[in-house]
C-alpha positions in Angstrom: 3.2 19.9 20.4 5.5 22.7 20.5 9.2 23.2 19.1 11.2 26.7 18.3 12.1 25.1 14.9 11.7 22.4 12.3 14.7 20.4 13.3 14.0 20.4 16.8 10.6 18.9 16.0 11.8 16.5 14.3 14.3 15.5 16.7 11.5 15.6 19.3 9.1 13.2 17.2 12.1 10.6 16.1 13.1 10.3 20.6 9.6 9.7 21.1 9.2 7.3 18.2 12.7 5.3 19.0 11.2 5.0 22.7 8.7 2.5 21.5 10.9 0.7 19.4 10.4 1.9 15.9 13.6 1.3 14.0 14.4 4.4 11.5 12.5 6.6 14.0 14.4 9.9 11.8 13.1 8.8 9.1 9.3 8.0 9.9 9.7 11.8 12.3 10.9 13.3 8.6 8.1 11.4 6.5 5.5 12.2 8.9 6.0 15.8 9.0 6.3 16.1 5.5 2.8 14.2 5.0 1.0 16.6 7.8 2.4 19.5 6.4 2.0 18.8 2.8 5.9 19.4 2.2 8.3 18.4 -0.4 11.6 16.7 1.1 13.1 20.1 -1.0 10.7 22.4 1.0 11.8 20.2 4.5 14.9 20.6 3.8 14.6 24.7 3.4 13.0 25.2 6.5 14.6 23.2 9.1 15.6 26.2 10.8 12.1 28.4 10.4 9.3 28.0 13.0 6.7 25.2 12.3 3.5 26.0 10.7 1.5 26.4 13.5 -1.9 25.6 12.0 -1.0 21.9 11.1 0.9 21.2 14.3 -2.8 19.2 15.3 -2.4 17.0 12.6 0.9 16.2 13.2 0.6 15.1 16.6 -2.6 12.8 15.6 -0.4 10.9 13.3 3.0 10.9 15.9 0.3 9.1 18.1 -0.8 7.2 16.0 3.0 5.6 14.9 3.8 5.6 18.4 0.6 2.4 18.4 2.9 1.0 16.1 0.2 1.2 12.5 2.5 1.7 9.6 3.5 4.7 8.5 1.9 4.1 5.2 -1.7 3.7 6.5 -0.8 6.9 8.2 -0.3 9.4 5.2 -2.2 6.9 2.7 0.9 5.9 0.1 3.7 4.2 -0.4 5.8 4.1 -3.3 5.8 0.8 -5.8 7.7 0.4 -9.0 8.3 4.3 -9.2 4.7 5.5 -8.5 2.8 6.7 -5.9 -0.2 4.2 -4.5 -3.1 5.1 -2.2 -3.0 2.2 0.7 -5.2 2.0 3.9 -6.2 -1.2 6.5 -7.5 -2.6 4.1 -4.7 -3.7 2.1 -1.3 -5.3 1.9 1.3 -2.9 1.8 3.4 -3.4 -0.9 7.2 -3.7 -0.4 9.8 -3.4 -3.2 10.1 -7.3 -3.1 7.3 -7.5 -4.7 8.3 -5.6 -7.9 10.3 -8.6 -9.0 7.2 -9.7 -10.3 6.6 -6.9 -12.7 10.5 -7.0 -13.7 9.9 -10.9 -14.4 6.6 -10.1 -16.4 8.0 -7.3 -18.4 11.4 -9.0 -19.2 9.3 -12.6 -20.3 6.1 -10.3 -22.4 9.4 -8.5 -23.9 11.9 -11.5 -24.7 8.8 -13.5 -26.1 7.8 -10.9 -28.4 3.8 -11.2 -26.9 2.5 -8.1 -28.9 -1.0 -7.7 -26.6 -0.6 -9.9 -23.7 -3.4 -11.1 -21.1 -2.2 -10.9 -17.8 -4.1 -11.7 -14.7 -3.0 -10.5 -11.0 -4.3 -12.5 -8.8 -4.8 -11.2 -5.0 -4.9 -7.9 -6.3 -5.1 -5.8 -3.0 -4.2 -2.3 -3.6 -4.0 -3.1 -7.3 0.3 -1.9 -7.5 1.5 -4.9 -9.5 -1.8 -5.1 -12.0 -1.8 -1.3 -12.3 2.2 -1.2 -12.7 2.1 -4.3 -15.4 -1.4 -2.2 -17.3 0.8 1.0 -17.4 4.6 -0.4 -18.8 2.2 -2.8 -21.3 0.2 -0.2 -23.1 -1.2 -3.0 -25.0 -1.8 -5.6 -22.9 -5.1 -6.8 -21.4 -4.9 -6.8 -18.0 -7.0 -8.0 -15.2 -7.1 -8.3 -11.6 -9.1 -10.2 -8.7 -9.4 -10.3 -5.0 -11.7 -11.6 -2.7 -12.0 -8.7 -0.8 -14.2 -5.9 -1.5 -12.8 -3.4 0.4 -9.3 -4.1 -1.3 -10.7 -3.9 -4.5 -12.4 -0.2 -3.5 -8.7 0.6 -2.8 -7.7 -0.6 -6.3 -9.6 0.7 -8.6 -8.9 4.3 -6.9 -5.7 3.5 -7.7 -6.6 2.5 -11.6 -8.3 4.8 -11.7 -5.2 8.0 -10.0 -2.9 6.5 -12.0 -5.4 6.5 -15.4 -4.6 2.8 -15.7 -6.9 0.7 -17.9 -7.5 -2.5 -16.0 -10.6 -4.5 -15.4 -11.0 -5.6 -12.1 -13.1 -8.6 -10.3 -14.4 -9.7 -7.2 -14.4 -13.3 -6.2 -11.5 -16.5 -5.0 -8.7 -16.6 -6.9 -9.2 -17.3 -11.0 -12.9 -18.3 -10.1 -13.8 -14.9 -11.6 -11.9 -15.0 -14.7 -12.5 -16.8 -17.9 -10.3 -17.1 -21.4 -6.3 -18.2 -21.1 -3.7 -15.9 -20.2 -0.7 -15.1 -21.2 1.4 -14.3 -17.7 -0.4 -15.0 -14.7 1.1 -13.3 -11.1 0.0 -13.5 -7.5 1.6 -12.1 -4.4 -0.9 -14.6 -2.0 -1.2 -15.1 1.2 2.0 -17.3 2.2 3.2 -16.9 5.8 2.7 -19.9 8.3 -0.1 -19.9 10.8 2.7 -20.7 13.5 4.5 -17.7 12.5 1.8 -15.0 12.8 1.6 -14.1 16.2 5.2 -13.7 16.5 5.2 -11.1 13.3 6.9 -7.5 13.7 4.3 -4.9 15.1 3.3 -3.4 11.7 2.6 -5.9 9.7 -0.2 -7.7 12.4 -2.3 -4.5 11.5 -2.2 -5.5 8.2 -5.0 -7.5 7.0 -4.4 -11.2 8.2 -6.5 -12.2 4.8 -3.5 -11.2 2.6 -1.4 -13.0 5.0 -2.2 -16.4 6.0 -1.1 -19.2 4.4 -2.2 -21.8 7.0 -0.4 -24.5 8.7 2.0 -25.4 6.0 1.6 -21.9 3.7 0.2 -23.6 0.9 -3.8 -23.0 1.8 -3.9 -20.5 -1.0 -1.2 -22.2 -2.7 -2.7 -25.1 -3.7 -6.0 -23.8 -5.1 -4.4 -21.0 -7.2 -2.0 -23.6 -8.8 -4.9 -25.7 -9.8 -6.3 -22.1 -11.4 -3.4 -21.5 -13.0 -2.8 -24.8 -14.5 -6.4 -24.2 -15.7 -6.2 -20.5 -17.2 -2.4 -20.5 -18.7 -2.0 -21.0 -22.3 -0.2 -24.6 -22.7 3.1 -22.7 -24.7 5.3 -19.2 -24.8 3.6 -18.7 -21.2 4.0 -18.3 -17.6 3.7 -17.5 -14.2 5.5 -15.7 -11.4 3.9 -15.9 -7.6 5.6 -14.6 -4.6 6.7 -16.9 -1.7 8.6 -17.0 1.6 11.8 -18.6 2.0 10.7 -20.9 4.8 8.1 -22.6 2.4 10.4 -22.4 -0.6 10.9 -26.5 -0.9 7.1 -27.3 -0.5 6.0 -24.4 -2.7 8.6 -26.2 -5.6 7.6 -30.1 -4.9 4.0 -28.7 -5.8 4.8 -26.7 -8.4 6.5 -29.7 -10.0 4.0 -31.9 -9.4 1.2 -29.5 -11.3 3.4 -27.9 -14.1 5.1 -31.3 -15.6 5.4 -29.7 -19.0 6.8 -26.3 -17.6 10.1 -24.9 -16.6 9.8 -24.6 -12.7 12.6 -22.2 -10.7 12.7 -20.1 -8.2 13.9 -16.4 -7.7 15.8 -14.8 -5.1 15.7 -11.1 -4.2 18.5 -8.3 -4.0 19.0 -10.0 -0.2 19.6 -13.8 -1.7 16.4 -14.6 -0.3 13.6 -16.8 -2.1 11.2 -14.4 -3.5 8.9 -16.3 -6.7 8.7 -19.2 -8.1 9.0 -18.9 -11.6 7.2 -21.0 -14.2 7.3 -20.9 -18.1 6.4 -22.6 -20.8 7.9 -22.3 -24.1 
């Protein structure tokens, strides 16, 4: 890889990136530099018109050939960004996309409004640990703990505990099988996407682990068990629980959820794009 300047290498990375279909191919070209180089956006910015560092031109042209296979950019430089903070992700997690934070905002505003002075919160599906490690560090008193079924996912959480000096505990094992006690706020982001619908997913996301995202034939394989553990571990008033969906499984997800919660308030939330995001449900 060669280039007389910054820009032009970046120009040069973002053609061969648009050439196998990556859409913001600028933008991945700018982040991937930066990453390989171990540059600010400021310190990008300052030298767009200096020679490239020669000596991490190698690297560089790894990860380029790596994006141009189509594995996300985040598995590529190790972090993506969730509720304001930096989070270590690799393979063997879900990414986490700024959907998702609705289910921190919906736990902090409820813990707030309710006046719950040292909450218990459980994630559920932890993966990379973002929305338990999030919810630990806004709720400096709350109890807060997290479970996955995966191992390897749990490795990547409790790095990220343990970067972000976050005071969680965390569990391996299915769902709220780990867990014992009632809780406060209960949240999952689980698997949820339609068996039919995985093979026809956008490049990226099939590298990402098909544990955190199949929901079987009607999305509701994970579904139905974690209700049944939530209807088990939530405290019976001034209580709730938020869980992540996908708009084409939004009425089956809330038929269920009325069925299981009679007592509670059932609702579901859209996201800044009017889609169904969460169902939401509370107790008072």
């Amino acid at each position: 890889m060669t280039a007389e300047t910054v820009s032009t290498l970046i120009q040069s990375i973002a053609r061969r990136l648009d050439a196998v279909g990556i859409e913001d191919a600028g933008i991945d070209a700018r982040l991937l530099l930066r990453s390989a180089f171990g540059w600010t956006a400021a310190q990008q910015l300052g030298q767009l018109l200096d020679p490239p560092p020669a000596i991490y031109l190698d690297d560089l042209e790894s990860m380029v050939l790596r994006r141009e296979t189509r594995e996300p950019l985040q598995y590529i430089t190790g972090s993506t960004e969730f509720y304001r903070r930096n989070f270590t992700v690799n393979e063997s997690v879900l990414i986490p996309r700024p959907e998702t934070e609705q289910l921190v905002v919906q736990t902090l505003a409820f813990v707030r409004e309710r006046g719950i002075e040292n909450p218990r919160i459980a994630d559920i599906c932890t993966g990379s640990g973002a929305i338990a490690v999030s919810l630990a560090l806004e709720l400096s008193a709350a109890e807060v703990h997290a479970t996955d079924i995966s191992s390897a996912a749990l490795g990547v959480a409790q790095q990220n505990a343990d970067d972000l000096n976050a005071e969680l505990d965390i569990y391996e094992g299915n769902l709220l099988d780990p867990l014992s006690g009632a809780f406060d706020v209960i949240v999952s982001n689980p698997p949820y996407i339609l068996a039919s619908v995985m093979p026809s997913l956008q490049a990226e996301v099939t590298r990402e682990p098909s544990l955190a995202l199949d929901g079987g034939n009607d999305g509701l394989d994970v579904i139905r068990p974690l209700f049944e553990g939530i209807l088990a571990r939530l405290k019976p008033t001034n209580s709730a629980a938020y869980i992540e969906i996908d708009p084409p499984i939004e009425d089956a997800v809330l038929v269920l959820a009325l069925a299981t919660f009679p007592r509670a308030g059932i609702s579901l939330l859209s996201d800044l794009a009017g889609l169904t995001r969460c169902v939401s449900i509370e107790h008072a």
